[in-house]
Each structure stands twice: as structure tokens, then as C-alpha cells.
Kinemage of the C-alpha trace (Angstrom):
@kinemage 1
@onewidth
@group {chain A} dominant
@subgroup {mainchain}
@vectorlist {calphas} color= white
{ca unk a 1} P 0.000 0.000 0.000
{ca unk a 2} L 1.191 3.892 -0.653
{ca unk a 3} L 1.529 6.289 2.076
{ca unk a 4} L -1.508 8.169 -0.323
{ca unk a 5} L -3.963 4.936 -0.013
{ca unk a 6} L -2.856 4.761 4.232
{ca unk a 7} L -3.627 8.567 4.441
{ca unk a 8} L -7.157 8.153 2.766
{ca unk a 9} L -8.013 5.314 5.254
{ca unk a 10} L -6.828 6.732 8.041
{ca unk a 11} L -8.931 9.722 7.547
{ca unk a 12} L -12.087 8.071 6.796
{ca unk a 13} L -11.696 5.986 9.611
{ca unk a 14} L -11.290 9.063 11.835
{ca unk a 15} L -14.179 10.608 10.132
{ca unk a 16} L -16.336 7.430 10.682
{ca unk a 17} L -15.540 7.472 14.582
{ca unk a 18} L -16.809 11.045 14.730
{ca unk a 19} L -20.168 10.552 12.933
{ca unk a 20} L -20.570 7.301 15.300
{ca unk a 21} L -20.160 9.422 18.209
{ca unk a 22} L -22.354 12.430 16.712
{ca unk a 23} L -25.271 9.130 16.261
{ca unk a 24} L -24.665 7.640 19.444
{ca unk a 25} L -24.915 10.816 22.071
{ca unk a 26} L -27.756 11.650 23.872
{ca unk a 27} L -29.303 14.765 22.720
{ca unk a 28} L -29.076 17.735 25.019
{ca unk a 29} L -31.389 20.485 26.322
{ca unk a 30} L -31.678 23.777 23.707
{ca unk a 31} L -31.229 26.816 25.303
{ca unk a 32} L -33.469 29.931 24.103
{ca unk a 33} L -33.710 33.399 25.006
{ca unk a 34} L -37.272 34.294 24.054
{ca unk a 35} L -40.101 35.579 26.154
{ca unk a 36} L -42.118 32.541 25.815
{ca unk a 37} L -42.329 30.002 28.218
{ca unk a 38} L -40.383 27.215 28.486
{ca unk a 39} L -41.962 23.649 27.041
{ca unk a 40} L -43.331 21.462 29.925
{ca unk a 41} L -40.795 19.133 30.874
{ca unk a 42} L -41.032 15.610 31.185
{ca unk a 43} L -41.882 14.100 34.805
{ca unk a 44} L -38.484 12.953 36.294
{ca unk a 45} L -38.437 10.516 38.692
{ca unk a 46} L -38.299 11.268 42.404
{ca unk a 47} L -34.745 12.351 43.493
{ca unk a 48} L -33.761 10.689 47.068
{ca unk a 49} L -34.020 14.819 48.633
{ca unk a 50} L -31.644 16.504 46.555
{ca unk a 51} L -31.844 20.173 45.834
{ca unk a 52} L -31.890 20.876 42.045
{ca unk a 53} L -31.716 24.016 40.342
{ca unk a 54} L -32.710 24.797 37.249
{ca unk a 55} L -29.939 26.802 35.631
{ca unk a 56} L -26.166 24.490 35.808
{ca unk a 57} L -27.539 21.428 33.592
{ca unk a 58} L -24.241 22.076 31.830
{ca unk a 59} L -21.620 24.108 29.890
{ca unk a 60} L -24.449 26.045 27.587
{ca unk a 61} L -26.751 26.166 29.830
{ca unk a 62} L -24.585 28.143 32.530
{ca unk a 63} L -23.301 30.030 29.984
{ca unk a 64} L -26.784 31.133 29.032
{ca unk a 65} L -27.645 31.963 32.750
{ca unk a 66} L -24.739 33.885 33.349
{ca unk a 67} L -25.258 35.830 30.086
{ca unk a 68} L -28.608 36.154 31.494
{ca unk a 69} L -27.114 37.237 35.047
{ca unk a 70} L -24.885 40.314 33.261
{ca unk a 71} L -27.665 41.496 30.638
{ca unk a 72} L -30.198 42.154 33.513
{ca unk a 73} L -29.262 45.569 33.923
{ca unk a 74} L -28.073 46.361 30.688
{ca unk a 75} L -31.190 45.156 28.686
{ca unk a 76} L -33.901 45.791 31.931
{ca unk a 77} L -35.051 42.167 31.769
{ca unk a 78} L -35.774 40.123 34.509
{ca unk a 79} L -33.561 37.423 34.712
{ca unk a 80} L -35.468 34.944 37.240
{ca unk a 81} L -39.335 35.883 36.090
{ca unk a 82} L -39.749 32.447 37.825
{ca unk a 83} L -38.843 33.914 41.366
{ca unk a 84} L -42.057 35.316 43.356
{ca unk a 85} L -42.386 39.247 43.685
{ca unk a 86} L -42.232 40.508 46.935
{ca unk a 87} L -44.654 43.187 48.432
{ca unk a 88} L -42.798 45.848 48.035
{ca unk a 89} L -45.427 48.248 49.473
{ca unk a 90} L -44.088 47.502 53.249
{ca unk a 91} L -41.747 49.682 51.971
{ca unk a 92} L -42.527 53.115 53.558
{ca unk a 93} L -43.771 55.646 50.869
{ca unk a 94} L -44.288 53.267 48.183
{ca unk a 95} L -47.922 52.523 47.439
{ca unk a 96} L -49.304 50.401 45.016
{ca unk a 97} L -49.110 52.737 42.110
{ca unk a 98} L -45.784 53.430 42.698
{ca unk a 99} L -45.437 49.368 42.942
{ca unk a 100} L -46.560 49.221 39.554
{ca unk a 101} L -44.427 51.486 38.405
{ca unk a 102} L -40.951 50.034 39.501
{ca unk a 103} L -42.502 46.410 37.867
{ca unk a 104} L -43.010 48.446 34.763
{ca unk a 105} L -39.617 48.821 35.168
{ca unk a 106} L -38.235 44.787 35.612
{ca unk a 107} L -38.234 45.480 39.557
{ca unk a 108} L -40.446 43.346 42.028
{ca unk a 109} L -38.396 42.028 44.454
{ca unk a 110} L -36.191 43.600 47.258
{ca unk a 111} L -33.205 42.123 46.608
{ca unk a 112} L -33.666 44.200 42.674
{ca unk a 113} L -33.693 47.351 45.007
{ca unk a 114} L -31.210 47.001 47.603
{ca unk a 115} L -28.376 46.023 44.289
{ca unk a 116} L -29.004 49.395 42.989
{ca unk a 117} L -25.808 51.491 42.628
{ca unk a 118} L -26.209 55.006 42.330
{ca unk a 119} L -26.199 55.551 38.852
{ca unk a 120} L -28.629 52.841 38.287
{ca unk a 121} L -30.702 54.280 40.999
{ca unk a 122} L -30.522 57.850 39.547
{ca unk a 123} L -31.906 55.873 36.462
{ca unk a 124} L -34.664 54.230 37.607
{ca unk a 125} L -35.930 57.671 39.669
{ca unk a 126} L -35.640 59.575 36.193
{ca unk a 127} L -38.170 56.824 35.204
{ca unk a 128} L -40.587 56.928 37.742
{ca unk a 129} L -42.854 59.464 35.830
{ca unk a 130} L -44.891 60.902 39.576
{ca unk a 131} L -42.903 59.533 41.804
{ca unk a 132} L -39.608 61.079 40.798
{ca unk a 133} L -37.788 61.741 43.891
{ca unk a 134} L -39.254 59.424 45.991
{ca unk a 135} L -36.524 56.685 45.523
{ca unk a 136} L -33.971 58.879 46.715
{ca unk a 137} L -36.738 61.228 49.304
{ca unk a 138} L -37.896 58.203 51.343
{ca unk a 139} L -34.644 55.634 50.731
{ca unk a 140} L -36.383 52.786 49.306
{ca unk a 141} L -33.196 51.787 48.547
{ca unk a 142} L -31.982 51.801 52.012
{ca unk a 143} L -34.931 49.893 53.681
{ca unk a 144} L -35.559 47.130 50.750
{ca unk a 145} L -31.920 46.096 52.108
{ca unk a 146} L -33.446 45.677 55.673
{ca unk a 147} L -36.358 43.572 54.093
{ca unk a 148} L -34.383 41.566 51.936
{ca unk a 149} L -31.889 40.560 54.576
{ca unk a 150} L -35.325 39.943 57.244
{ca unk a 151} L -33.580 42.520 59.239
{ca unk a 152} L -37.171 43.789 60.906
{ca unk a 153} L -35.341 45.087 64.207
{ca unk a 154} L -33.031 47.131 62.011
{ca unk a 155} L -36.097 48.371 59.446
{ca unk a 156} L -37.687 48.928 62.647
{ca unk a 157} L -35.488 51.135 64.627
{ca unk a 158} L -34.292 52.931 61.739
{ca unk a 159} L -37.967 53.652 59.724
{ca unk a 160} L -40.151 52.996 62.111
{ca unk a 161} L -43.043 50.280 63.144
{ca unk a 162} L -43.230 47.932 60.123
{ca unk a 163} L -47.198 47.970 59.489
């Protein structure tokens, strides 16, 4: 045989192992960034009590949720639509309306409020429409970090009975 015939088979034998293992692997989960919800997924079977979170399920998948994680405040989505809102009228000075407002906005929980760095805050306030100022005027900022931490005795002594 040539070293030209030995070449050729070598490299269709290579290319045969990599379509075998193209055939052979399991399919994995597709990773989209639309605003449509997610397919239902298929029942699993019961985990012996195991925690298991639903971004990590690999390489793509993490690398979606931290692209996810950094284009929050860049883009103004809500990365984790799937976490519950919190009530964020037992803030003091911000009423339902003004609730609405800051959801308008991609904010409903605490912990959205308490990350805000000053530039981001002085954002969001310019887009408050009626209640510019009030971020700032009654430091939402300041007691959604109280809340979000479960720090009542603090919220408490600093803003007065929680009610």
C-alpha cells in the first residue's frame, strides 16, 4: 500500500468514529432566550431529597444563565421571572401605584432594590414618571436592604413600626 492509499483510510476511519459518536450521544437540552415560556418538561423521577436548580444542567446552559445574570441591567429584563415578587409596598412611601411602576420597570423584588448602585438608581428615579424623587426622598433603597436581609429590628429602629 502507498503512504496516499494509508492517508485516505486513516482519515475516513477518523471521520467514521466522529459521525458514530455524533449518532450515538444523547441529545441535550436547547437553550433559548425568548419571552415565551419554556416547554413542559417531562416528569423525572423522584430524586432521594436533593436540591436541584434549574440553571447548571451544563456548559451552555450556565453560559446562558450567566449571560442572562450580566444582561439584567443592561437590557432591563428580569432574569429569574420564575422567582415570586415581593410586596414591596411595606416599603414606607411606596404605594401600590408606585409598585406598579418600579414592575413596569423589571423590579419586584427587594433584593432588585437594595443592588441598585447610584447611577442605576438615579436611572430608575428619572423613570418613575410621579414619583420622581421618591426613591432617593424616602430611601427605598436603604430599607428594601433591611427587608431583603429579614432585618425587621433594624427596618424597625431605623424607619419605624413595620405595618
Amino acid at each position: 500500500m502507498s503512504n496516499t492509499t494509508l492517508i485516505i483510510a486513516a482519515i475516513i476511519a477518523v471521520l467514521a468514529v466522529v459521525g458514530l459518536f455524533l449518532l450515538l450521544r444523547t441529545p441535550t437540552q436547547r437553550v433559548t432566550l425568548s419571552d415565551s415560556a419554556p416547554p413542559p418538561a417531562a416528569p423525572k423521577p423522584a430524586a432521594p431529597s436533593r436540591v436541584v436548580s434549574r440553571e447548571g444542567h451544563g456548559l451552555a446552559d450556565a453560559a446562558a444563565a450567566a449571560a442572562l445574570d450580566v444582561a439584567t441591567p443592561m437590557l432591563g429584563i428580569d432574569a429569574h421571572p420564575d422567582l415570586p415578587a415581593d410586596d414591596l409596598t411595606r416599603i414606607k412611601g411606596l404605594g401600590p401605584k408606585a409598585q406598579a411602576a418600579l414592575a413596569g420597570l423589571g423590579i419586584h423584588r427587594y433584593a432588585q432594590l437594595a443592588a441598585l448602585d447610584p447611577a442605576q438608581a438615579a436611572e430608575i428615579d428619572a423613570r418613575l414618571g410621579a414619583f420622581k424623587g421618591r426613591l432617593f426622598r424616602d430611601r427605598w433603597i436603604e430599607q428594601a436592604r433591611f427587608l431583603e436581609q429579614d432585618n425587621l429590628t433594624g427596618f424597625e429602629a431605623e424607619f419605624g413600626k413595620l405595618g
